[in-house]
Structures are given as C-alpha cells and as structure tokens.
N, C-alpha and C positions, 0 to 999 in steps of 0.2 A: 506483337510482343514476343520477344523469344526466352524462351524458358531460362530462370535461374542459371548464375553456372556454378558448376562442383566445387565446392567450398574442402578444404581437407584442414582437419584437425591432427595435431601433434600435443601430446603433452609427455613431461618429463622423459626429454631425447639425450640422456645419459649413454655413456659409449663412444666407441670406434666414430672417426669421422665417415669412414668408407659403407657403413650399413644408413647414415643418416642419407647420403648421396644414395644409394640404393631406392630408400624409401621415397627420395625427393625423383628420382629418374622414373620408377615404376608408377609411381602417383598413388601408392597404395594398394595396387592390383588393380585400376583402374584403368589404363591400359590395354591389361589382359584380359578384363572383363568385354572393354569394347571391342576387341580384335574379335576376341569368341564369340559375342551375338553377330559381328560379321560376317564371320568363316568360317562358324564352329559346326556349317554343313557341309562346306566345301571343301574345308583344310584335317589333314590328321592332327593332335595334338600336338606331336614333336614339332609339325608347322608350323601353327601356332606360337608354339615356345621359340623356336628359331626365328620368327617375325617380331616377336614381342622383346625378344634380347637385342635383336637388329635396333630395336625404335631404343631402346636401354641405353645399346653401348656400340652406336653404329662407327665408328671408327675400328675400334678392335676387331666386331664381328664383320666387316670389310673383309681385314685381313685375314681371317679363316677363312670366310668364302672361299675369298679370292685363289686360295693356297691348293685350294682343293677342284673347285666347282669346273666341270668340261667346257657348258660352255654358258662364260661369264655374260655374252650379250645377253641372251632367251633368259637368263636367273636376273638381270637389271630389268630388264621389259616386265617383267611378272612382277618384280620387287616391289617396282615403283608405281606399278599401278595400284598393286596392295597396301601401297604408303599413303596416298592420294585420297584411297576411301576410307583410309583411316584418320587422315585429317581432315576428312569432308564429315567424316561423323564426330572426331572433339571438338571442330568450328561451328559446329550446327549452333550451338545452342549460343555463341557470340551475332552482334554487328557485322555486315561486311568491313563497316571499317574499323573493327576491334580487329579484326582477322587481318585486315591489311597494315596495320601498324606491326602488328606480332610475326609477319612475313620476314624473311633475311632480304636485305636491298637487290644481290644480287641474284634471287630466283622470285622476288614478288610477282611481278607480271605471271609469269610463265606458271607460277603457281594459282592464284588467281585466276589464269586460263584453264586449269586443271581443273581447278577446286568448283568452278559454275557454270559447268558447261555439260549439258544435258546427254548423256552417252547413250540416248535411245537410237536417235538419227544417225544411217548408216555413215552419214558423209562426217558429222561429230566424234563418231568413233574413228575413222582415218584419219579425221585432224588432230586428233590428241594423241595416236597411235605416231602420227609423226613429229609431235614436240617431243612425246618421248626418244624416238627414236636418235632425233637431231641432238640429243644430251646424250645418248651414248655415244654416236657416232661424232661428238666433237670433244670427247675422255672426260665428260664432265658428271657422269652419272655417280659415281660417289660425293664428290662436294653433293650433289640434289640429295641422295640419302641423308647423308648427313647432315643436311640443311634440315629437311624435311622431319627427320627423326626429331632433331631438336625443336623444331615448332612444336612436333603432336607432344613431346613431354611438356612445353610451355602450356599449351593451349589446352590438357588434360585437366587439366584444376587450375578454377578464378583464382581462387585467394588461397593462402597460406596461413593458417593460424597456431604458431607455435607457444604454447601455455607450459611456464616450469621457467625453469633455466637455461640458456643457450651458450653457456662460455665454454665446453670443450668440444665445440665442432669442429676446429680444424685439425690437419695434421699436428702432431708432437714436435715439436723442437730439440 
C-alpha cells in the first residue's frame, strides 16, 4: 500500500492571479521542503533556492542560467539528476501507473528509466549517466527540465481543495 498523497487546502484565494499561480507552482512550500530533506546536506541554501525556482519557473530560470553559466553541459548533468530525485521522491508515495499517466508522452519512457532504476550498480550509474548525456548531447536537455519540473509541481500535491470563492483568478481584462 503506498502512503496517502498530499492533499493541499486553499481557502478564501482573494487577490492578484500571479501569487495564486505562485502558491499553485510551489505547492505550498512543499517542494522546498522536499528538495531540503534531499540536499539540505549536500546543497548550500541559495542552491537549494536556485533548484527549487528551477522546478517553479524552469523556462525563465533556463534563461538566466543559460545567460550566465561557463559551462552549460557539467550545470544540465548535475541539474537533471537533482531533478530525477526529486521526482523520484514526490512519485514515491503514487502507483507506478499513477506516475506513468502524469509523465509528458514525449520523455515517459526515459523518465521512467530514470525514475526506477537502482543507482547502486556501477554499470546503472553509466547507464543513466548516459541517457542523460544522450539529452544533452542531442540540445534536448531543457524541453527535459522543463518537462520534468512540470511533472514534480503536478505530482507535489494529489488533490487540490479550494474552499471560498474562486472568480477573480485570472488575469484582468
């Protein structure tokens, strides 16, 4: 049986549409809770925070990387493995095939290959060492962040439960 999944409560979501999208990307802090019992030995804070905006708003935060970072391949290989066990830890608590419906069509597989595949065995870690690779080295390794990011905010919180009223979430006219 696998554990309950994170249920997240909203009431009276008055306001700006762009902080409800905020609260709907970050999952509450939920996210950043899980990134930190991850990494919260290995990573500095600003890491942390620069991974956790990544999984937020990985298209924009792309674009800074990228504007800036020496050397973009070594920063995707590190990314996306820190992406991988962050979705290997919000998929924990679903089905494998809750988790394979919630996958984008065109990284399922390869995710899925990611996501259950035992990284003890040296020859496991070169195999996965080289899916990754084969996404950089064929300019695909953004669409995967990006892909990726949007799964872990999907897959952060089961349900959504918004109690009050819900009529001024979108943008103004």
């Amino acid at each position: 049986v696998v554990p309950k999944g994170t249920e997240h409560f909203l009431a009276d979501i008055h306001g700006e549409h762009e902080a409800f999208l905020h609260i709907i990307k970050n999952a509450s802090g939920n996210i950043k809770r899980k990134v930190t019992e991850l990494f919260g030995n290995t990573l500095r804070e600003s890491e942390i925070k620069e991974l956790c905006t990544l999984i937020y708003y990985p298209e924009q935060k792309l674009q800074l990387v990228k504007a800036q970072e020496q050397d973009i391949d070594d920063w995707y290989h590190i990314t996306m493995h820190q992406l991988v066990r962050v979705l290997r830890e919000v998929s924990s608590k679903y089905t494998r095939s809750k988790v394979s419906k919630a996958l984008p069509k065109e990284f399922s597989y390869i995710l899925q290959e990611l996501l259950y595949e035992h990284h003890s065995d040296g020859a496991k870690i070169a195999y996965v060492n080289g899916i990754i690779d084969t996404i950089i080295t064929t300019g695909r390794a953004d669409d995967f962040i990006i892909a990726t990011a949007k799964v872990i905010q999907r897959l952060a919180i089961d349900q959504l439960h918004i109690l009050g009223d819900v009529y001024d979430r979108g943008p103004t006219t």
